[in-house]
C-alpha positions as CSV (number, residue, x, y, z in Angstrom):
1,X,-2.3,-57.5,-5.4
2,X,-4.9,-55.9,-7.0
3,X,-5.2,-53.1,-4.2
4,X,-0.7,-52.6,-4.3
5,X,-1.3,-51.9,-8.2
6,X,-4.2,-49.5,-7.8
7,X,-2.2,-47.4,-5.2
8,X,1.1,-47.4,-7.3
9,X,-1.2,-46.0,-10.1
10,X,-2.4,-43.4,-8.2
11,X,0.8,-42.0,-6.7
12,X,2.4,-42.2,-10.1
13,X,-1.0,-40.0,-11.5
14,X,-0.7,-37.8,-8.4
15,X,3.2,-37.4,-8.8
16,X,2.5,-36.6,-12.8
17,X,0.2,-33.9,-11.8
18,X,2.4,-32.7,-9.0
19,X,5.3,-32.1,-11.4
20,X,2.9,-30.4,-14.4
21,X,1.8,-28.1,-12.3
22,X,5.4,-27.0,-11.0
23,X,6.6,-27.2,-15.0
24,X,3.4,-24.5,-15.5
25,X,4.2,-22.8,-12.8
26,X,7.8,-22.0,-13.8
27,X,6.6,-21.4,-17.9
28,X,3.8,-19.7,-17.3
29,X,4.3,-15.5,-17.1
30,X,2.9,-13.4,-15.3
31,X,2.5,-9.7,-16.2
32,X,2.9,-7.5,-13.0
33,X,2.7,-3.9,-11.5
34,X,5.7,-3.2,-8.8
35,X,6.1,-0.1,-6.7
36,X,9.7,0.2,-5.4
37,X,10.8,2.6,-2.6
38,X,14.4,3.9,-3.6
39,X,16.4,1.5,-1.8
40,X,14.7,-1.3,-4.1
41,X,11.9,-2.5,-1.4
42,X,9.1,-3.6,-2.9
43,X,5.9,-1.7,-1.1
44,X,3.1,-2.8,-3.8
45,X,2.5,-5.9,-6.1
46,X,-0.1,-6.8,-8.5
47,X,-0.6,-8.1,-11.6
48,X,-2.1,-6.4,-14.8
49,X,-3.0,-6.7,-17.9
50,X,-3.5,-4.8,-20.9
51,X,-6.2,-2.3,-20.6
52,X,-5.8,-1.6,-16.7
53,X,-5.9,1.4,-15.2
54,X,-3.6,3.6,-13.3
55,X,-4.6,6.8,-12.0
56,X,-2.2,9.3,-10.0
57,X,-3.5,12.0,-8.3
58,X,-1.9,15.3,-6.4
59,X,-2.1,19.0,-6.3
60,X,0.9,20.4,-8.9
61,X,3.3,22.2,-6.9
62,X,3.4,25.1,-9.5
63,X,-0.1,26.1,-10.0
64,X,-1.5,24.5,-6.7
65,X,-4.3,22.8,-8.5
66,X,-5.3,19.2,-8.4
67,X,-4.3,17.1,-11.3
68,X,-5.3,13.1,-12.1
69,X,-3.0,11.3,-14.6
70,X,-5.3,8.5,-16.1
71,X,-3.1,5.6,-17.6
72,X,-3.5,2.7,-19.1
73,X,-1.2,-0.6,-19.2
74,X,-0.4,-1.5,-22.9
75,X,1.9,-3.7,-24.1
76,X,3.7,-3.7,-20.8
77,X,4.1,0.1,-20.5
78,X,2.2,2.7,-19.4
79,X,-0.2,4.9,-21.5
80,X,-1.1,8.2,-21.2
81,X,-4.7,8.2,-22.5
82,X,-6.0,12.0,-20.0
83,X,-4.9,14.6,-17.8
84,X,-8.1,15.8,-15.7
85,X,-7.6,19.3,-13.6
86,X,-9.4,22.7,-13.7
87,X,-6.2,24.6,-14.2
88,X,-5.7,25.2,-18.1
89,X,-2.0,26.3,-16.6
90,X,-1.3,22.9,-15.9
91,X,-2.8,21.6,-19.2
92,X,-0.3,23.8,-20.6
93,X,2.8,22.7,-18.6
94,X,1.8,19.3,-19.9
95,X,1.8,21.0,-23.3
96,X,-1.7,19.4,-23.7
97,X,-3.4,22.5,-24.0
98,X,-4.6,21.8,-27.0
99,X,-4.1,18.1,-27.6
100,X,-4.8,14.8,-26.3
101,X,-2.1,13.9,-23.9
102,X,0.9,11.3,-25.3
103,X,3.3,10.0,-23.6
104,X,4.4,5.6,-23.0
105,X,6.9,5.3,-20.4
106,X,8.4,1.6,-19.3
107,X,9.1,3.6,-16.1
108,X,7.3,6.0,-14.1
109,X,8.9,7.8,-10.6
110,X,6.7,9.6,-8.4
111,X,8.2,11.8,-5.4
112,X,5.1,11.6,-2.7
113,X,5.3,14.8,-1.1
114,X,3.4,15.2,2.1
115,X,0.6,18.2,1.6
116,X,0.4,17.2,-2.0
117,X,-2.4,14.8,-1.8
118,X,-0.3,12.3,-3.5
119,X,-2.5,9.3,-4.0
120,X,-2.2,5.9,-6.5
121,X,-5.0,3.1,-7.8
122,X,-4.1,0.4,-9.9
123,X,-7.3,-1.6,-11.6
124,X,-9.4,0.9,-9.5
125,X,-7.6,-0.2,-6.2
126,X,-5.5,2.2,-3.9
127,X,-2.2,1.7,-3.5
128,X,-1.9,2.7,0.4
129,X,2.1,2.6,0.5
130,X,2.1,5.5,-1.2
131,X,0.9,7.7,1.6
132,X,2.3,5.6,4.6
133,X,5.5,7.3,3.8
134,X,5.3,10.6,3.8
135,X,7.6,12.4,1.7
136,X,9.8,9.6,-0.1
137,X,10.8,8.8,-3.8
138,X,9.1,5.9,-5.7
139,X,9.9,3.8,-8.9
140,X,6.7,2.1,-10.5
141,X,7.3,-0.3,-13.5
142,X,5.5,-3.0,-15.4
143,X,7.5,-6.3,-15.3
144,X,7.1,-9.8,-16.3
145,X,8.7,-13.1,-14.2
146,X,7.2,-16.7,-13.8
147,X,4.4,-17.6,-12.1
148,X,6.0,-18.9,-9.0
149,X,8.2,-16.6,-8.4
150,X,4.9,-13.6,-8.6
151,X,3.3,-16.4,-6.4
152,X,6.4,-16.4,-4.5
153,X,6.6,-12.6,-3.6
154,X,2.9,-12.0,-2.9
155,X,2.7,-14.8,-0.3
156,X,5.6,-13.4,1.7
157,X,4.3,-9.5,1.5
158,X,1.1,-11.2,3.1
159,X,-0.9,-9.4,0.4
């Protein structure tokens, strides 16, 4: 009897852990990264954090000198915190000339354009979808959504 009791227990403590961890699952939020081709397909997913980086990097199409965008995640945007080229005509096209750069933007689209040297890292890390697809049109935004469902989408990408 004593042996039936003890495995009851344990099924009911395994079951009670089973279904806290789904409850944390589904209240827990996680803060997330997403690069979106036009047509909505995701191509990139991680999560962040305030304080990340994000850097973008390409030649400017009007002066033909190579630019890097440093970002920085903040309170689920992103942050503008330097703009580093050689070209003072870029700095000025910015209209940073003479300033540090500003700008917060929820959303940010980048149009990859082969020739361009279009590249992305988020937290240091290269974002290789970017340049797999040639010239194409893409949508990067900070999001939130429960755990399992990030759990969810990074599983399936294979990532």
């Amino acid at each position: 009897m004593k042996t039936r009791h003890r495995k009851t227990l344990f099924l009911l403590s395994l079951l009670t852990v089973v279904l806290l961890c789904i409850c944390a699952l589904r209240l827990i939020d996680v803060r997330y990264a997403v690069l979106r081709t036009d047509d909505g397909e995701v191509v990139y997913l991680t999560s962040v954090r305030d304080g990340d980086s994000v850097v973008i990097s390409h030649v400017n199409s009007i002066y033909d000198a190579p630019v890097e965008e440093r970002l920085e995640i903040r309170d689920g945007q992103f942050l503008l915190t330097k703009v580093v080229t050689d070209s003072q005509g870029v700095l000025e096209y910015y209209g940073i000339a003479d300033t540090t750069p500003r700008g917060k933007w929820s959303t940010i689209r980048i149009f990859s354009t082969e020739g361009r040297d279009f590249s992305l890292a988020i937290k240091g890390i290269p974002v290789d979808a970017l340049n797999e697809r040639g010239n194409s049109h893409f949508t990067l935004q900070v999001q939130e959504c429960p755990l399992y469902r990030f759990l969810c989408w990074k599983i399936r990408s294979g990532s």
